[in-house]
C-alpha positions in Angstrom: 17.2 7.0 1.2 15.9 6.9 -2.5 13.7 10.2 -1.7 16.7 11.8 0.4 18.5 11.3 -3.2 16.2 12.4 -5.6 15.5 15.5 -3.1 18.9 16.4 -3.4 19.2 15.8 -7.1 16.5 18.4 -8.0 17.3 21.0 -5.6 20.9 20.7 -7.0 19.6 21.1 -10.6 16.9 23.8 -9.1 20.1 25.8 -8.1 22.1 25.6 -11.1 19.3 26.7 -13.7 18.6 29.6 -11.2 21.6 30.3 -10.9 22.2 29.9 -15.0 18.7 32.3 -15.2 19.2 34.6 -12.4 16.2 36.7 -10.9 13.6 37.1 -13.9 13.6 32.2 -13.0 13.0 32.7 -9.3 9.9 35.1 -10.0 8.6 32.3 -12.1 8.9 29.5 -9.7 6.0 27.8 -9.0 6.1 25.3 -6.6 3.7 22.5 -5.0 3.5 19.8 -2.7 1.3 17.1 -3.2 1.1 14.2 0.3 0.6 11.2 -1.4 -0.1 9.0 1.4 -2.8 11.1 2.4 -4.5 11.6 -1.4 -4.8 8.0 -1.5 -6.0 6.9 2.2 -8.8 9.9 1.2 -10.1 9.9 -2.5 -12.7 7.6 -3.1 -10.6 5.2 -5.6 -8.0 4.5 -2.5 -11.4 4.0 0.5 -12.5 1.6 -2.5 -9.2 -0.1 -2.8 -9.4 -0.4 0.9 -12.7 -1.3 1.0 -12.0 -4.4 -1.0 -8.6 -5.2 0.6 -10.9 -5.7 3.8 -13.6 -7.4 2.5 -10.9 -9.8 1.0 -9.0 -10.0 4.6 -11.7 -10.7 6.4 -13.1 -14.1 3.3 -9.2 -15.4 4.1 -9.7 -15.3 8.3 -13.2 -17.0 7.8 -11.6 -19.9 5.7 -8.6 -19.8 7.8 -10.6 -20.0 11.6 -12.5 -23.0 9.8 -8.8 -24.6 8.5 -7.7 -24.0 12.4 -10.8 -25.6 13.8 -10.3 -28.8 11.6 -6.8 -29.1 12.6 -7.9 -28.7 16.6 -10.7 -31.2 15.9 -8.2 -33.6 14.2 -5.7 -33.1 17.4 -8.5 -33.6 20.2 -9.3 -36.7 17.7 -6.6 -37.8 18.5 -5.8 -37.3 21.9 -9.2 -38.9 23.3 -8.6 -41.9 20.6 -4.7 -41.7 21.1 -4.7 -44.5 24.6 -6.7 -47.0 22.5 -4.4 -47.0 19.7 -1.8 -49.0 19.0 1.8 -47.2 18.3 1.8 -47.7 14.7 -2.2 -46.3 13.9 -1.0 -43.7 16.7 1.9 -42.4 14.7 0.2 -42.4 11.4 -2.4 -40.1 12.9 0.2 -37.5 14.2 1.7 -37.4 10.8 -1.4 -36.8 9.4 -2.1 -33.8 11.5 1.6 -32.7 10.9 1.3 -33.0 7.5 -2.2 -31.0 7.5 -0.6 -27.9 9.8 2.2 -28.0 7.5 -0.4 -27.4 4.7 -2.2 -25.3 6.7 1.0 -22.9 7.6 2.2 -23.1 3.3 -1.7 -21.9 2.5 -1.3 -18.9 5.1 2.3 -18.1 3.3 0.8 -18.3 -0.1 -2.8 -16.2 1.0 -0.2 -13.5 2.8 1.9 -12.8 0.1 -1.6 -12.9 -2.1 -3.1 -10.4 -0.1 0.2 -7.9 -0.1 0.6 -8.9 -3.8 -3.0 -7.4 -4.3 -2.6 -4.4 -2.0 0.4 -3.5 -3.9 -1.9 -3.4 -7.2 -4.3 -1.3 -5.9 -2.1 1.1 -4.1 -0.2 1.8 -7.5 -3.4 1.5 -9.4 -4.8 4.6 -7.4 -1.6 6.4 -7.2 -1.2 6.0 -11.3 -4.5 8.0 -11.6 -3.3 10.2 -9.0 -0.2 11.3 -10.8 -2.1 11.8 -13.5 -3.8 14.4 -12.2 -1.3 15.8 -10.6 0.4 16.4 -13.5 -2.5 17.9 -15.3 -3.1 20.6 -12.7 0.7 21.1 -12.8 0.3 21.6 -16.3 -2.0 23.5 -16.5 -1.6 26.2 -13.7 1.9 26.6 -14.7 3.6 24.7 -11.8 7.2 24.8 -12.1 7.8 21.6 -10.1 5.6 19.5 -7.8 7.2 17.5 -5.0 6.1 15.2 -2.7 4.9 15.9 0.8 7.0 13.5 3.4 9.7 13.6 6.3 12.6 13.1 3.4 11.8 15.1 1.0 9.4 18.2 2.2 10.5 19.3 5.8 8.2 22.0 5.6 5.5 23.8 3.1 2.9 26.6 3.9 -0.4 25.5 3.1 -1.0 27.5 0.1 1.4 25.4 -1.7 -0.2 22.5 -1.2 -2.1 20.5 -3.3 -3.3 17.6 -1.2 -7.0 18.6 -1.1 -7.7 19.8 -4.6 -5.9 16.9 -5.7 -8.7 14.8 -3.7 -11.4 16.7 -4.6 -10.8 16.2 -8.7 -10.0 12.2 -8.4 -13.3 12.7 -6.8 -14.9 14.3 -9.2 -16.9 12.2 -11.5 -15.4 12.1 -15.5 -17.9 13.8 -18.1 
């Protein structure tokens, strides 16, 4: 809803300076679309970011298949040792392994919102740099405004105003 808005704001302001500036402003309109999404999943600082988000993902499932197996151990533990206890040593033991799958559930909480905390990070890291670029180009070939390329805001762009792939191809680009 927060693109819908914004859409609307510029083309509203769009209108009024053109209409404020007639003609001789819509001659000098230069306009480009930019699919974020897209720039990020394919430039090499977003595969990296991704690359690491996995690598990350898959360290949390290895400690958390052995956290799962020590809680199954503990329950069949418990189930071949449960008729040869007495209720009180019984009841002790299932709070024990209560007590550990509650731990066990709070540490997969706490690594989740870790793991989107992180992801976050990275995806704005690598957009950051791709905005800088994108407003560098814009700069410096004179682009009037550059908008972003989704469903709410850009219904539809010929591909010569895009800017997707040069965009790519420059975060690509190693810095001299």
């Amino acid at each position: 809803m927060e693109g819908k808005k914004r859409f609307i704001t510029i083309v509203g302001i769009l209108l009024i300076v053109g209409g404020w500036t007639g003609l001789a402003f819509a001659e000098d309109l230069k306009i480009g679309v930019v699919d974020m999404q897209r720039a990020i999943n394919e430039c090499q600082a977003g595969k990296e970011a991704r690359k690491a988000d996995i690598k990350e993902m898959e360290k949390y499932q290895r400690q958390g298949a052995e956290k799962q197996q020590e809680l199954q151990t503990m329950k069949d533990n418990l189930d071949k040792q449960a008729p040869m206890l007495t209720q009180e040593a019984r009841s002790a033991k299932e709070r024990e392994l209560q007590i550990k799958a509650r731990e066990f559930q709070r540490w997969q909480e706490d690594i989740q919102a870790e793991i989107n905390q992180k992801r976050m990070e990275l995806g704005q890291n690598v957009q950051v740099g791709l905005r800088r670029i994108i407003k560098k180009l814009a700069e410096d070939e004179g682009f009037t405004i550059v908008l972003e390329k989704n469903e709410n805001i850009v219904l539809f762009s010929v591909k010569t105003v895009d800017l997707t792939d040069r965009i790519i191809k420059i975060a690509d680009t190693p810095k001299k």
